[in-house]
C-alpha positions, 0 to 999 in steps of 0.5 A: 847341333843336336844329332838324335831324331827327337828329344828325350821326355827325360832331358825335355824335363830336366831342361823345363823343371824350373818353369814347370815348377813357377807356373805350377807354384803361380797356378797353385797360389791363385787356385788357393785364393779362390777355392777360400773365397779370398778372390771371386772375379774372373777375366772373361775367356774370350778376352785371354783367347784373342791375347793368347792368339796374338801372342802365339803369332807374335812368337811364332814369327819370332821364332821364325826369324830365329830360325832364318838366322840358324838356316843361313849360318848353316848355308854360309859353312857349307859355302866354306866348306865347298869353297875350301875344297876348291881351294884345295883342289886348285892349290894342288892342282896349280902349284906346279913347276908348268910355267917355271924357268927353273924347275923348282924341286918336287920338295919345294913344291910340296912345301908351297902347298903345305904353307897355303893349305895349312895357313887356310886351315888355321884360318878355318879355326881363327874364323870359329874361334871369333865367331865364339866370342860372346856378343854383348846381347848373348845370354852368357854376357847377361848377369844374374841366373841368365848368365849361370843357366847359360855357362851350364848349358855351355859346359854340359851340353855345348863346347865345354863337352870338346874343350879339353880335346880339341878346341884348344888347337894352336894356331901356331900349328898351321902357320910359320913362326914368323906370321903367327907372332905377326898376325895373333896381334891384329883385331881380327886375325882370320881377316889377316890370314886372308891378306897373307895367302894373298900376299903369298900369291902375288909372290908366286906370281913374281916367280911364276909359279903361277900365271895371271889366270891361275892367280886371278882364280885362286885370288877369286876364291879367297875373295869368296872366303871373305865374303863368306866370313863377312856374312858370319860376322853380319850374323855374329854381330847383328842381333835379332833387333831387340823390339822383337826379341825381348817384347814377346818375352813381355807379351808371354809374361802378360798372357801367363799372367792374366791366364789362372784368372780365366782358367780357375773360373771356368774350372770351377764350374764343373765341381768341387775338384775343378779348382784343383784341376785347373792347377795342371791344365792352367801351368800346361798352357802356361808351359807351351807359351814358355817353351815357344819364347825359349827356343826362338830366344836360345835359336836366334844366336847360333854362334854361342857354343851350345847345344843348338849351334852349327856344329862348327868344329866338326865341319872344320875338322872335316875340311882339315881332314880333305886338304890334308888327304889332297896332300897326300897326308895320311896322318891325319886328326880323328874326327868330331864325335857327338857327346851326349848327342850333341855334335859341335 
């Protein structure tokens, strides 16, 4: 997540520099041709206006689409992080000794709470770490300058910027030896978390740790957490359908296209430097249609750990942070920082 109020001109231009140079090269080329008579005809402006409006609606509900899908993976963590509050407060708070025959010991007990907080934790990070794996349609599984660009994003403005700090957190911290080597194996290990804080409870049932209100609420927020998980996956798993991801690309490549072949006319006619004029004002407009089919293309994704991702180690780190305070825990772990404005 980028974190500072607007964007450099500087990183706008070292994002944008190749592009700017291929409409300026493109536009410089046509220009050529007609300021030497090799070329005389002209596509009329009225027809570039109508496809430049049709794409620039075509785009836009792209990007407005893209933009759902941040929003609501954005929504969807602030429900774990909601939720796992609760769950702290209720395992803090409901783990007691209150329907016990024989008092369990005030070390026992915390040692219960500690088990079901730090399993929830290193469920916290299993469920970000899935949810980073590249899906097949993201940009870094694609091969070719697509897949390069895409690794250099990563690594300089994304998750390479926490990589050697933080991200590389074992689970083996948060849970027992025993479940860590049993749970690691399965396919989606954050689902069997969940399974095994459940199987916990029904334990703490049997002992009567917990009474059958308690176990059916702390049972209700697990159930949330799947939901919660489930709705990050649909988004993580589902891609924007592709008739409308890739075709604006199309579409955009039309209009730049076709758009020198109105442009260098029209500036033409006011005089011998207008030819040359046309060059800036034609790779400008070609610009702003390229910049609008990037954002939507690098914003419908917001699980591939770079710049515009939800900032999903900090929001964990924060939720680790809370539940190991409601532990009374005072050694606790640093919080996320930004690099290079960049919070993730």
């Amino acid at each position: 997540m980028i974190i500072t109020k607007s964007i450099s001109v500087g990183k706008i231009i070292a994002w944008t520099a190749p592009h700017v140079m291929w409409l300026v090269a493109g536009s410089s080329i046509i220009a050529y041709l007609y300021a030497a008579n090799f070329i005389s005809f002209s596509i009329p402006w009225v027809a570039i206006s109508i496809i430049g409006t049709a794409v620039a609606f075509y785009v836009g509900f792209k990007n407005n689409q893209a933009y759902d899908r941040m929003w609501e993976a954005r929504k969807i963590w602030g429900g774990i992080v909601n939720d796992s509050r609760a769950w702290g407060m209720m395992v803090d708070g409901f783990v007691t000794n209150l329907f016990v025959k024989d008092k369990l010991g005030a070390e026992e007990i915390q040692q219960i709470k500690r088990r079901l907080i730090y399993r929830h934790i290193g469920w916290l990070y299993a469920h970000r770490s899935q949810l980073l794996v590249a899906a097949p349609w993201e940009h870094i599984s694609q091969g070719g300058h697509t897949a390069r660009t895409a690794k250099m994003y990563q690594e300089k403005f994304g998750v390479g910027l926490v990589d050697d700090e933080v991200t590389k957190i074992e689970l083996s911290h948060f849970l027992p030896p025993n479940e860590y080597d049993r749970l690691v194996g399965f396919k989606n290990t954050a689902t069997q978390i969940i399974n095994e804080q459940s199987r916990d409870l029904c334990t703490l049932r049997e002992r009567e740790i917990i009474e059958d209100f308690r176990h059916m609420e702390m049972t209700n927020v697990l159930r949330t957490f799947y939901e919660l998980q489930g709705k990050n996956e649909r988004i993580k798993k589902f891609p924007l359908p592709r008739q409308y991801a890739n075709m604006s690309r199309y579409f955009v490549a039309i209009f730049i296209l076709l758009l020198p072949f109105a442009m260098i006319p029209e500036m033409i006619k006011l005089g011998e430097y207008g030819v040359w004029l046309s060059v800036p004002i034609t790779a400008l407009i070609g610009w702003v249609y390229v910049m609008m089919e990037i954002i939507g293309d690098y914003t419908e994704n917001p699980f591939q750990g770079m710049a515009n991702d939800i900032p999903m180690l900090s929001l964990c780190r924060t939720i680790e942070i809370d539940l190991l305070e409601m532990l009374g825990e005072t050694n606790l772990p640093a919080q996320i920082e930004a690099k290079n404005d960049v919070l993730m």
